[in-house]
N, C-alpha and C positions, 0 to 999 in steps of 0.2 A: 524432221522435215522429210527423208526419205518413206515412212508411213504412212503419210501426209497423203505424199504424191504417189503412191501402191493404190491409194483410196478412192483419190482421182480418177486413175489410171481403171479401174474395177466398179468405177460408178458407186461407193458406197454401198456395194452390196456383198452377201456372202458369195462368193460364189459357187459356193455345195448347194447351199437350199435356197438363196435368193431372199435373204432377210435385208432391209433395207438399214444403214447405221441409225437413222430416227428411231427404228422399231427396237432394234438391241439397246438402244441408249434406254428407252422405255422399261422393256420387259427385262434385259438382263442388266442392266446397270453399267452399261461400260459403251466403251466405241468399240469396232469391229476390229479380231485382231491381225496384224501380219503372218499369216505362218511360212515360214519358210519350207519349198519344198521337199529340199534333200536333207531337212534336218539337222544343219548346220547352220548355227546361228553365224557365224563368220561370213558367210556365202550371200552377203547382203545384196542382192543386185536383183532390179527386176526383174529376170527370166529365174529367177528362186523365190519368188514372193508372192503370195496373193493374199485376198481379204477373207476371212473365212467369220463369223459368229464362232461368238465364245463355246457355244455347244457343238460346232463342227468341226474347232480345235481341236476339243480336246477326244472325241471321235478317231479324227484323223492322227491320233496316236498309235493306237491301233491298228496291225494289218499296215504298216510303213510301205511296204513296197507296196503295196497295189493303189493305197495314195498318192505314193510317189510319179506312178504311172498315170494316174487317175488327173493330176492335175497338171500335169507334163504338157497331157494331152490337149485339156481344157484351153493352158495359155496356149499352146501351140496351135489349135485351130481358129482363137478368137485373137491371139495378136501376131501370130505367123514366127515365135519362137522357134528354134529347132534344137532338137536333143537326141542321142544317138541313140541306138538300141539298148546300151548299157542306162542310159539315163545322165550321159554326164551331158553339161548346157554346151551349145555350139555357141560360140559368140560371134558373130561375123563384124570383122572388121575391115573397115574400105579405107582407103587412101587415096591420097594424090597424086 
């Protein structure tokens, strides 16, 4: 369920190269996968998650920290996420 709604949340699209999940289901045989940011599968939460094509996953292996950075950024200017300089998630939580 939570992949579900990363997929939602990202329009079914990668968003490294903008492959659409119709197109991946087509050409690569699969649905668009979740990668987790900081490379911690535990860190399930979506300001660590986006939809990336199977060919940008695995890419994005690669050169870690500058991915890490790289799509920090991405959530952070398209859904107003915030992460510090080190890269760890701010979580802002509000009360009553």
């Amino acid at each position: 369920r939570f992949k579900e709604l990363i997929r939602i949340r990202d329009g079914f699209v990668c968003l490294k190269c903008g492959m659409r999940e119709e197109d991946s289901l087509i050409l690569l045989k699969c649905k668009l996968n979740i990668h987790h940011i900081d490379y911690i599968k535990k860190n399930t939460f979506k300001e660590n998650c986006c939809c990336l094509c199977r060919r940008c996953n695995i890419e994005s292996n690669y050169n870690r920290q500058h991915w890490t950075k790289f799509f920090q950024s991405l959530l952070s200017e398209r859904y107003g996420y915030k992460y510090s300089e080190k890269g760890d998630i701010i979580i802002e939580v509000t009360g009553t």
